[in-house]
N, C-alpha and C positions, 0 to 999 in steps of 0.2 A: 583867162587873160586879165591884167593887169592893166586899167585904163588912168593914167593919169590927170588927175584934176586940174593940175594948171595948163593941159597943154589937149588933153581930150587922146593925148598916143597911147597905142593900143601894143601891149605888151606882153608876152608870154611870164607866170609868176614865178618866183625861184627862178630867174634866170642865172645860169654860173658858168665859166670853163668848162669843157670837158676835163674829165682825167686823160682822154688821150689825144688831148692837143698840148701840143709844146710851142715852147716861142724863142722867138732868137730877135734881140732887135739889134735894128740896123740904122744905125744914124737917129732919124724920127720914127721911123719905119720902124714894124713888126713882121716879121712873118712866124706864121703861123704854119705847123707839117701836123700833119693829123695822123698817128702811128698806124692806125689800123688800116686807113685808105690812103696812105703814104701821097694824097694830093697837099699841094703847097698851098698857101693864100700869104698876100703881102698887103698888110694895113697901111694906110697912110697916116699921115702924124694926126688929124682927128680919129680917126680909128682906132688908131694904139692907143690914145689919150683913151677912149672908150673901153678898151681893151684891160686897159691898167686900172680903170676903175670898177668894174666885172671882177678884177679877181682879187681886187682890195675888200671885196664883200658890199658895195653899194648899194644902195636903191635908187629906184629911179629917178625919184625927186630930186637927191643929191647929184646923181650923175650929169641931169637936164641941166642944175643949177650950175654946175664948175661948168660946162661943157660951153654955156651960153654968156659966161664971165671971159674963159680964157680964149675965145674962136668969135669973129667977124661975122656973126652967122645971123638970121634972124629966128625966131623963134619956130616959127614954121620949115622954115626949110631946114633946121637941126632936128624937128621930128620926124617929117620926112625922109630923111637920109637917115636917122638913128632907126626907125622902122624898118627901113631896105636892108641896112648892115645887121641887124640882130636877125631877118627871116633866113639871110645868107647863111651866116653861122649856123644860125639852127639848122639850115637847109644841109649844111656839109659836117653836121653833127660835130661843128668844133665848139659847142655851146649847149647847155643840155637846159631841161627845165623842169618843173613840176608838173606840167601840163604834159611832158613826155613821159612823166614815170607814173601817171596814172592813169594811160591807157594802155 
């Protein structure tokens, strides 16, 4: 896990896309279809902002920093919810990690 210094959020390392998730967006919106377990997921426009930054190649530090510039958020409850969103994704393997390919 990956613990960030400015904020103490606790992060799996090498986080990226799966290869077998695809995206379609929609207005703000993303969804997301996962090829192999053909379930859907639909991002909302902080999500997709999060989404779009994942597969830009970011780190966390960058992602925390744009995420807390361009959203009304405060600093704690953006790593709370960015914790919940990233366990999801990994949960429905539309997110993969280093922590998953070395066990």
């Amino acid at each position: 896990m990956v613990v960030s210094p400015e904020s103490g959020l606790v992060m799996p390392p090498g986080v990226r896309p799966s290869p077998d998730a695809v995206t379609t967006r929609m207005g703000d919106e993303i969804v997301l279809v996962h090829l192999k377990t053909e379930r859907m997921h639909v991002l909302n426009r902080t999500g997709a902002r999060l989404w779009d930054l994942l597969c830009a190649g970011r780190d966390w530090a960058y992602i925390r920093g744009v995420m807390l510039r361009e959203f009304d958020v405060t600093p704690e409850q953006l790593d709370a919810e960015t914790e919940d969103l990233v366990r999801s994704l990994e949960q429905e393997q539309l997110i993969s990690s280093d922590r998953q390919g070395a066990g």
